[in-house]
Every structure is written in C-alpha cells, then in structure tokens.
C-alpha positions in Angstrom: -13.5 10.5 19.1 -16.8 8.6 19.0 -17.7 7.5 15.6 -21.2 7.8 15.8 -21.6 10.4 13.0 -19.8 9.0 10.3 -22.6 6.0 10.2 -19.6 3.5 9.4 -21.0 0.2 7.6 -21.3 -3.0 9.3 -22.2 -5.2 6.7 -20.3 -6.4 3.2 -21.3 -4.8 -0.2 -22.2 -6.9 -2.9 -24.2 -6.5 -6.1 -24.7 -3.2 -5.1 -26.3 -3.3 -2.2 -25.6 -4.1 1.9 -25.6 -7.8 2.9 -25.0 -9.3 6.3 -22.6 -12.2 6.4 -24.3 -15.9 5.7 -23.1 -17.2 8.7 -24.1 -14.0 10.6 -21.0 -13.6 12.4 -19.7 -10.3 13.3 -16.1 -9.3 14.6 -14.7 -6.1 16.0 -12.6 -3.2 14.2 -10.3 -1.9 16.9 -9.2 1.5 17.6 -5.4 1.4 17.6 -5.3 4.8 19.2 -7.1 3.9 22.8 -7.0 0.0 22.1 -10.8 -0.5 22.4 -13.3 -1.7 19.8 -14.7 1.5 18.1 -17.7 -0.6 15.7 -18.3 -4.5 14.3 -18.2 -5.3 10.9 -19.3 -8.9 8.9 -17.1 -11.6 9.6 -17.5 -13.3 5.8 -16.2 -16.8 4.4 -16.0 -18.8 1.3 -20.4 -18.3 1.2 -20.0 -14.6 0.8 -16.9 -14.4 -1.5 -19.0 -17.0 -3.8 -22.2 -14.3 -3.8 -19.3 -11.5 -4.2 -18.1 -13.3 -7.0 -21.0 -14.3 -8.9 -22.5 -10.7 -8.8 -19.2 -9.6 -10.2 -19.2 -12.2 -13.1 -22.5 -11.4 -14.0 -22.2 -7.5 -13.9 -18.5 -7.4 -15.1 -19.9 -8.7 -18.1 -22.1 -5.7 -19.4 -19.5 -3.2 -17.7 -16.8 -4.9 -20.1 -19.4 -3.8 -23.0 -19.5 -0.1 -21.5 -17.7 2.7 -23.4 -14.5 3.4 -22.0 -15.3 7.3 -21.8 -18.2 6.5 -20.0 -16.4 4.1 -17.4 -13.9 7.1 -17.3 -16.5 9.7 -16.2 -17.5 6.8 -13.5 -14.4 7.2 -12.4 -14.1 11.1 -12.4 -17.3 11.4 -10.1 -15.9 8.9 -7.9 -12.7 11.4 -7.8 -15.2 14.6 -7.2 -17.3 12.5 -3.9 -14.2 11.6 -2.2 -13.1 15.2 -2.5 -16.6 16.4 -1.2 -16.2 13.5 1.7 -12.7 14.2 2.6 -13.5 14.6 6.2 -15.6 11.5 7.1 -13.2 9.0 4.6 -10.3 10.2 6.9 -11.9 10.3 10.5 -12.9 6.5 9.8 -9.5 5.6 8.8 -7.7 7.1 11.8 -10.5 5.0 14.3 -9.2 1.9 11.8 -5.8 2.4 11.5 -4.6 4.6 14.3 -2.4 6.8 11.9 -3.3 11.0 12.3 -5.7 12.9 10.4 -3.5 14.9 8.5 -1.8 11.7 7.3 -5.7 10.4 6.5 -6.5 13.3 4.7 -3.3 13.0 2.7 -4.4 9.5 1.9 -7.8 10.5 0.8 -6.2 13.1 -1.8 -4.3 10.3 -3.3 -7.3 8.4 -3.6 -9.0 11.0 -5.5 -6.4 11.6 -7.7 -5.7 7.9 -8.6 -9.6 8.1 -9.9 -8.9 11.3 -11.4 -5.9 9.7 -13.3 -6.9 6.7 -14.2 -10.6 8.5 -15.4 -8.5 9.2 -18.3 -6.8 6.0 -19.0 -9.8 3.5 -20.3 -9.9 5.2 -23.5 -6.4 5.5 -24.1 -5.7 1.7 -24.0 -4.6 1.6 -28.0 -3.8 -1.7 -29.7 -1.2 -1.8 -32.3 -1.2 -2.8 -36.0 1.2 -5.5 -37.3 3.1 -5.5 -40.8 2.8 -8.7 -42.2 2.5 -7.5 -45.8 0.0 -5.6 -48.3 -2.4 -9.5 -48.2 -2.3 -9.1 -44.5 -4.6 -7.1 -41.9 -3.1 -7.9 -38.4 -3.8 -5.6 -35.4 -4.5 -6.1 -31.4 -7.4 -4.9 -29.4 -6.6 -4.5 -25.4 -9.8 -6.6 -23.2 -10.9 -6.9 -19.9 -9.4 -9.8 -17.9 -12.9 -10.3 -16.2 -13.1 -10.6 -12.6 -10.6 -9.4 -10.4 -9.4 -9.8 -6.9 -7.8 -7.0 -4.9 -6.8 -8.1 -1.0 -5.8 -4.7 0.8 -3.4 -4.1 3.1 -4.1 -2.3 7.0 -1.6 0.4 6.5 -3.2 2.5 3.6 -6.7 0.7 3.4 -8.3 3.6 1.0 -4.9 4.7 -1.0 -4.2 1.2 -1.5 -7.7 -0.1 -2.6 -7.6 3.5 -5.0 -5.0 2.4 -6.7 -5.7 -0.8 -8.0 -9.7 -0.5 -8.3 -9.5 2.4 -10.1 -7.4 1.0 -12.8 -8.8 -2.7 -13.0 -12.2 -0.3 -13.3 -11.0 1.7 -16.3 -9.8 -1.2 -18.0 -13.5 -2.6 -17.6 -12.8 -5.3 -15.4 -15.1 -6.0 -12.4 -13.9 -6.2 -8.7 -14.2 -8.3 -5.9 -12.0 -6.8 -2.4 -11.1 -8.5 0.7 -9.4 -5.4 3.1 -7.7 -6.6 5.8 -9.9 -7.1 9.1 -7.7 -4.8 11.1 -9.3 -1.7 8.5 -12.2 -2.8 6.5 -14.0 0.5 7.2 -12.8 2.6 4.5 -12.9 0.0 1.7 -16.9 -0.9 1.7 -17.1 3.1 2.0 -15.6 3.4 -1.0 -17.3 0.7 -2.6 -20.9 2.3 -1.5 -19.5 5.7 -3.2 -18.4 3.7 -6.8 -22.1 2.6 -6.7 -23.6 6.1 -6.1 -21.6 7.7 -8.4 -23.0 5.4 -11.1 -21.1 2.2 -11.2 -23.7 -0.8 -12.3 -24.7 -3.2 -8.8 -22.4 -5.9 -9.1 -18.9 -4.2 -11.0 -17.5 -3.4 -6.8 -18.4 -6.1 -3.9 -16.1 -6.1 -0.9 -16.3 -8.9 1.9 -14.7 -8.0 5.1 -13.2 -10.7 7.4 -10.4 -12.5 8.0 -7.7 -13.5 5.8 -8.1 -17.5 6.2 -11.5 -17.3 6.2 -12.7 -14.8 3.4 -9.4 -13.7 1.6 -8.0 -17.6 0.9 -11.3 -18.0 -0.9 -11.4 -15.2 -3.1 -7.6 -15.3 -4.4 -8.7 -19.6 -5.0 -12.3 -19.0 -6.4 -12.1 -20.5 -10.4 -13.7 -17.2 -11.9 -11.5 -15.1 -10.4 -8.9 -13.8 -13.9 -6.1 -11.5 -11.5 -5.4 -11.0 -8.1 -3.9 -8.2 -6.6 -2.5 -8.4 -3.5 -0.4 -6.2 -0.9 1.2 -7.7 2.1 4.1 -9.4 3.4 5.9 -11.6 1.2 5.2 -15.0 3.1 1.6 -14.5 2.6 2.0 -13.2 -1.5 3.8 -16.3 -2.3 0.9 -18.0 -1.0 -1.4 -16.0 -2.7 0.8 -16.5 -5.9 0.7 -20.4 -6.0 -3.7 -20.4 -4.8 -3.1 -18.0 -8.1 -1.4 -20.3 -10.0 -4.0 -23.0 -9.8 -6.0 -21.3 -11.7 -3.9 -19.8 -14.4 -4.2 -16.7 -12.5 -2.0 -13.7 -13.2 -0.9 -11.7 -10.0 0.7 -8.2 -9.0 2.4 -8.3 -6.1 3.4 -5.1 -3.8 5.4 -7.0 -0.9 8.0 -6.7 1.7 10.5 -4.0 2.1 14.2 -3.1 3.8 14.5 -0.1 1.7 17.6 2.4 2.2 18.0 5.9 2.5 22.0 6.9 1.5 23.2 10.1 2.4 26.6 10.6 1.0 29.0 13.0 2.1 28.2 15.8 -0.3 24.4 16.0 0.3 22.5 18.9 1.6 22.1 17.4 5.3 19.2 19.8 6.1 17.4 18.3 3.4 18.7 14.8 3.8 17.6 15.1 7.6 14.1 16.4 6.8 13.8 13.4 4.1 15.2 10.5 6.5 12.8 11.4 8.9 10.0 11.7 7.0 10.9 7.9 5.2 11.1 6.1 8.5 8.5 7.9 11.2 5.5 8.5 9.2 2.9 6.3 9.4 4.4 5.4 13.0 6.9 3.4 10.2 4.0 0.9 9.2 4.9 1.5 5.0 6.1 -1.0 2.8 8.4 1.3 1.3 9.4 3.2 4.2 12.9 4.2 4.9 13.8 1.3 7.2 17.5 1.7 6.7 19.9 4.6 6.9 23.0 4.2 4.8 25.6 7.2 5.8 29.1 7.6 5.2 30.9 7.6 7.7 32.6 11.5 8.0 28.9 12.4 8.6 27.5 9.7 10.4 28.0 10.9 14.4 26.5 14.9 13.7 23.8 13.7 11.4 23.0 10.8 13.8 23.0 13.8 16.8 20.4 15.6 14.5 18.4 12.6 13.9 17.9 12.0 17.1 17.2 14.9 18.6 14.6 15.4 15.7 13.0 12.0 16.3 12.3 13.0 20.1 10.4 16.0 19.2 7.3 14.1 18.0 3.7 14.5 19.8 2.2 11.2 20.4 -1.0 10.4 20.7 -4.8 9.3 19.3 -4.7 10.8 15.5 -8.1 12.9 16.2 -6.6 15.0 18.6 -5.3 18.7 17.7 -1.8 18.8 17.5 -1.1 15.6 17.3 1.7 14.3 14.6 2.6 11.0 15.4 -0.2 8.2 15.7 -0.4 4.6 16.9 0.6 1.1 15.9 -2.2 -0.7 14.0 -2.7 -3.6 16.6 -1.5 -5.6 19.6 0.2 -8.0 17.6 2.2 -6.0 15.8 3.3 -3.7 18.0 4.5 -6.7 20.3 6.5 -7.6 16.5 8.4 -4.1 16.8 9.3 -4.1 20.2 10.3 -7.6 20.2 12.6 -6.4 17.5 14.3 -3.8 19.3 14.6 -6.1 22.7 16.8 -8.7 20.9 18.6 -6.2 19.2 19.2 -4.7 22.5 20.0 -7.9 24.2 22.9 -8.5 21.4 24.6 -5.1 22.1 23.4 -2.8 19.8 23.1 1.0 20.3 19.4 2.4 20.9 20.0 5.8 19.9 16.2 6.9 21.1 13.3 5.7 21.5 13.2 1.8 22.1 10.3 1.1 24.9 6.2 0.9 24.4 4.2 3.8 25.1 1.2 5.0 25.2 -0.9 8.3 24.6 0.7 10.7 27.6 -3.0 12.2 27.4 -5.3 8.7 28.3 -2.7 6.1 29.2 -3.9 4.1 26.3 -3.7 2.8 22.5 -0.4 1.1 21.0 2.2 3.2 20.5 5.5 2.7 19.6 8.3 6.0 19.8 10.7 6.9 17.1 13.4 4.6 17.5 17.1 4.7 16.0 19.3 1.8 16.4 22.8 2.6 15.1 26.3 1.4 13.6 24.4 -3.0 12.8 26.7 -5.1 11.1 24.7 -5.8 7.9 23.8 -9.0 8.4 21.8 -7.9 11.5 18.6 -9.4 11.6 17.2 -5.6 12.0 19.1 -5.0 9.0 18.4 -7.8 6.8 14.4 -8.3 8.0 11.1 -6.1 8.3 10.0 -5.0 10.7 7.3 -2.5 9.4 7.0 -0.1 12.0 8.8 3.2 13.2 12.8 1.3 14.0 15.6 2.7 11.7 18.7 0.8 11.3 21.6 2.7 10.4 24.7 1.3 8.3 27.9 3.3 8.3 29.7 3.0 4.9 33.0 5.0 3.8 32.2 5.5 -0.1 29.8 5.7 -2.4 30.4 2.3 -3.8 30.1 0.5 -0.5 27.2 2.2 -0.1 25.8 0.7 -2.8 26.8 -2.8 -1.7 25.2 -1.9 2.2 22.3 -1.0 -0.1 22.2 -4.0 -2.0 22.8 -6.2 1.3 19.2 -7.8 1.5 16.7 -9.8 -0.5 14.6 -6.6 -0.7 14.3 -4.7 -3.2 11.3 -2.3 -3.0 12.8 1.4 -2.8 15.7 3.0 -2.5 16.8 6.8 -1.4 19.8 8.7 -2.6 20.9 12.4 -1.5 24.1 13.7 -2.9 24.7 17.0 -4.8 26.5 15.1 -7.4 23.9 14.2 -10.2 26.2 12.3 -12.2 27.0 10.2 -9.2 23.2 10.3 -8.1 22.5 8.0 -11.8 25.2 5.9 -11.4 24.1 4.7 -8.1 20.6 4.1 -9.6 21.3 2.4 -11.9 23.4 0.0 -9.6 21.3 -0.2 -6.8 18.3 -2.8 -7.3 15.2 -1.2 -7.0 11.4 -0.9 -8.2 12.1 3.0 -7.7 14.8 5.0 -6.7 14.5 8.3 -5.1 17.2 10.9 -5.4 16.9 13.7 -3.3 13.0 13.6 -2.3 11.8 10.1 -0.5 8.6 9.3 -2.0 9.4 11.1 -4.8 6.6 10.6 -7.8 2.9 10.1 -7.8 0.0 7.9 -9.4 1.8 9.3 -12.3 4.8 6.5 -11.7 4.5 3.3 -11.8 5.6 1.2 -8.3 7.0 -2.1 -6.9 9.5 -4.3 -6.1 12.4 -7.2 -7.4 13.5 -9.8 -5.7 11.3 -10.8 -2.7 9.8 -7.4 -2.5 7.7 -8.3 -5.6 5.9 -8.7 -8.9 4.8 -6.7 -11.4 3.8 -2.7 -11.1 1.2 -0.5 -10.2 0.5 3.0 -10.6 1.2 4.6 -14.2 -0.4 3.2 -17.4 1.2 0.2 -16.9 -1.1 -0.8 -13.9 -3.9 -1.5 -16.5 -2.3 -3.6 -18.3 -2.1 -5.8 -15.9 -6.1 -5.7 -15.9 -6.0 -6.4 -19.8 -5.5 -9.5 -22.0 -4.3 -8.9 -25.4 -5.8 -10.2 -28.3 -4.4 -10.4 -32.1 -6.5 -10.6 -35.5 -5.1 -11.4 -38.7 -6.9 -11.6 -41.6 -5.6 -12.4 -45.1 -7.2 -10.3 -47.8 
C-alpha cells in the first residue's frame, strides 16, 4: 500500500510548472483506509491563489484566441493519458479518499470520457442570428467568461474536477482549482497531465490547502469571472454571496436527501440490486446517493429482510487490497458525523436494522470505517430523514400509495435526485414529473452519463453541469446589430 511508486506531487501547479507554497508550509494527506498520513502536500493561502490567478489571467487570454478544434484535440489527448494512466490516477485516489479501486478506476473512466465529450463541444458552441428586418444584421457569438474558479469536493476529487475543467476548458476559459485538502492528490495530477498533453503554462493552476485559507480567496479574488463549487450547502451559500461581490456567476452541486421509491409493482430483484448500490457505494459519501428508501408498505418487511441481509455481505477493508468491495470513510471528522447520526437516532427509539457501530479493517485493526447501516419505519420529519448525513446510513419511509410516496419524496428541502422503480411507465412519468428533482431516475439509480446534464432545486442547488449546457455556464453571450 505504500505510495512510493506513483511519485505523488507535493507542491501546487501554477503557470505550468511545480511551485512550493510562499509561506512554505506543508500539511498532511491522510490515508482513510489505515488512518495514517500516506504523503504532504503545500498548504497555500491568499499569496498562492494570487500567483494562480495572475498566470491564469495572463494565459487565459491567448487560450481564449485558440481555435476551438484545437482546444478540442487538447482535450481528446488529455482523454487518451488518463486512459494510458488509469492505474496510478486510481491507486492515488484510494490512498486520498479511502474508497476501493474498482470504484477509482470507475472514476478515472468517467474522467476520460468527460474529456472525450466535451473534446467535441468547443466548436459546437453556435450563436444564433436575429430577424430584425431586411436593414438589419443582428447575430450572437458565444465568449469565454475568462478566469474561472473550480473548488472540488473529497468524495470524487478526479470525476468531479473532470467535469467542470473540461468544459470551462472547451469553452476557452482558463482555470484556477482549489480540491479539498482531505484529496488534493489527484487534482494537481491532472493538472500536470493538461499541461503535457499540450495545454499553454498558465490555462490549469491548482493550489492545495485548506478551505479558509486558500479556497475563500480564490472564490473572492476580483479577476475571478465563475466559480464552481461542490460541497455542502452551508459552505455554497457562502461561496455564492463571496461570488456575488464580484458580479460573479456560480454553479452550484450541493446537498442531497435523495429518495429511492419502490412501489408495489416493481421488479424487487432489480429494485434491491439498485437500492443498494444508491446508498453503499462510496461507503455512502455521494451527494446524490440514495440516502432514503421510500417503500410501500405491502413490500416493506420482505424487501427490508433482503436489504439487510444484502448489506451484511459486504467485505470491508483498505480499497488496495484484493477482494475488497467496501472502503473507508474519508476522515476522522466525518466519520464521528455518521455515527453521531445513528447514536441519536438510536437514543430516540428508532430501529437499526444492521450495521450501526464504527469499525475498522478486520485485517489491521485500523482506518475509518463505517458498516452498511439501515435504520427503518422514521417518521418524516426525522432529523435522519430530513438532514445529510453523507455517508453509508439509509433511512427508510413506509408509504401506502404512490401519491404519498410522492409527498414522503417531496418531504425535505432537497432536491438533488430522485429514484423510481415500478413496472408501470405511465405511472413511472407521472411521478417525475411531480417529484422535484434535478434528475429523476426510473428504474436504474445513476441512470445517465456526461451525456446529461446534473444538479439540484431548492437547497440542493444552482445551475447544471454535465451536457452541453455545462458550457454555457463558462460562456457570456454577446449580440451585434448592425444597420445596413
């Protein structure tokens, strides 16, 4: 498990090139799955987002001027490397984030293909033509909003820096990243590989540290055009009004209590594969996981039984061993979050179906782990109904129709996600369209690709990524009329 082969980077990346902190500090990156420090990385502040910055002004300018087919075959190498790098991108992100290789393979393929996609989007950003009569020319042209500012989560630190680089890239904007200290390993490697593949010094800079220190100061800093930002919603409202100071526009992937119906009708061997998958993987640490089970109520005690049973069957441990499937919880801190969850829950009577209790790695005796846990029949306005708790804790709502379901779905100030199973199609588009939602599954959680566009209402969120329209949230528009 050592990590001395994959020559991690210690330092930030800015203006193409490794630069140790200004102040010199240094912090460490832990290893979730044995709790221990596995490397140090440079602990930035407001001195190294302004170098970040400036490089990315000055370079974002001439990239702005660069063809969009050549920004789009950028993009495409950058989509071939991380192919041909699979194995070290993942290894680095299981010693950052705990999860298992299989799932950090899986988030390396989505990496590459939100490059591959989005290769092809830059010169596909058309403007449109305006008819204002035969004395008129008026028409619209799609530019760069200039410098960018993309703070990443610790959950998906490469799929989630994919998919908003690689767009704000193909629109010809330039990029300035701040991941979250808990994972910055995978974002300055990604940065590094922009650069080889032929991205001009300056376009990608990423400053690692903390989120007062470094991030506060990029999503602030006066040059800085659109922030993107994934995290929990009392930090993105923050981020929103630092934003707002200067005229700033913002996307915002937030919080999540998203829930997974299963009616009556549904094919429960499917349903029961799906539920599982939407809650445990990831040890439940996804914005848009399945946090909440909403099940009538003739099916509720076998498919409960199944769930259960299904949940215990997991093999726990550090995500670079061979058979394991189920990986740790990102940090100390949080993992104290979930279980403090599931104690008060506990303490006010509620059913803990499974799981319920820290662990750790039967192998070493260490890491943060938290089981699969089920906590069953919660009145809705249960705080582990109604709050997130972002890690592997489902909360299961009995309902005896499809239209309360609805309601038990619509019960929070969420509104990420949502899962449906049913047999009835008909039925299945109804309760779409009544469900609020940035997405709505039916019959396949996670349903979709880079190809869709995702993210929330209410406090879950603003504005969308993925799809075309993630670029045009990197674009301003701008209108010409002539008289002739």
């Amino acid at each position: 498990m050592a990590n001395h082969a994959l020559n991690l980077p210690n330092q930030h990346f800015i203006d193409g090139r490794w630069q140790a902190a200004v102040s010199g500090r240094m912090m460490a990156s832990f290893d979730p799955g044995i709790a221990e420090p596995h490397a140090e990385f440079a602990a930035g502040d407001s001195d190294d987002i302004a170098l970040a910055v400036a490089a990315a002004k000055r370079a974002g300018a001439l990239w702005a001027k660069t063809s969009a087919a050549e920004r789009g075959r950028v993009l495409m190498r950058v989509a071939e490397a991380l192919r041909a790098h699979a194995d070290r991108f993942a290894r680095a992100e299981v010693l950052d984030s705990g999860k298992t290789l299989a799932e950090a393979l899986g988030d390396v393929r989505g990496a590459a293909r939100a490059f591959e996609y989005y290769a092809g989007a830059g010169d596909k950003l058309e403007g449109r033509s305006y008819p204002l009569g035969q004395d008129y020319v008026s028409y619209s042209v799609n530019e760069p909003v200039g410098v960018t500012a993309h703070i990443i989560p610790w959950n998906y630190p490469l799929s989630t820096a994919a998919r908003s680089f690689a767009p704000a890239l193909a629109a010809g904007c330039s990029v300035v990243a701040k991941p979250a200290e808990q994972t910055p390993m995978t974002a300055l490697m990604l940065a590094d590989l922009l650069h080889q593949a032929g991205l001009p010094a300056g376009v990608c800079n990423v400053v690692t540290g903390t989120g007062v220190a470094a991030g506060a100061a990029l999503v602030a800093h006066p040059d800085v055009h659109h922030v993107t930002f994934t995290g929990s919603t009392t930090t993105g409202i923050n981020v929103m009004q630092a934003a707002a100071r200067n005229i700033a526009s913002v996307t915002l992937e937030l919080g999540g209590k998203s829930p997974n119906i299963v009616l009556a009708d549904a094919d429960l061997d499917l349903a029961l594969d799906q539920v599982i998958g939407a809650i445990f993987e990831n040890s439940g640490q996804i914005c848009s996981a399945g946090s909440r089970l909403v099940i009538e109520r003739s099916i509720h005690a076998e498919f409960i039984e199944r769930l259960a049973k299904r949940a215990g069957g997991f093999t726990i441990g550090h995500g670079l061993r061979d058979g394991v499937n189920y990986g740790a919880i990102n940090s100390a801190e949080h993992l104290a979050k979930v279980a403090g969850y599931v104690d008060q829950a506990r303490a006010r009577g509620v059913e803990v179906v499974t799981g319920g209790k820290i662990t750790a790695d039967p192998e070493t005796g260490k890491g943060w782990f938290y089981p699969p846990t089920i906590l069953d029949g919660l009145s809705w306005d249960d705080p582990v109904v109604q709050e997130e708790i972002f890690g592997p804790v489902l909360a299961v709502q009995v309902v005896d129709s499809a239209d309360e379901a609805i309601a038990a779905a619509n019960c929070t100030d969420f509104a990420l996600v949502a899962g449906l199973f049913t047999r009835d199609i008909s039925r299945a588009h109804r309760i779409a369209r009544d469900v609020d939602a940035g997405q709505v599954f039916i019959n396949e959680y996670f349903a979709g690709g880079i190809e869709t566009p995702f993210g929330g209402n209410r406090r879950s969120g603003l504005g969308r990524e993925k799809g075309m329209v993630a670029v045009a949230s990197y674009c301003k528009l701008k209108t010409v009329t002539a008289r002739i």
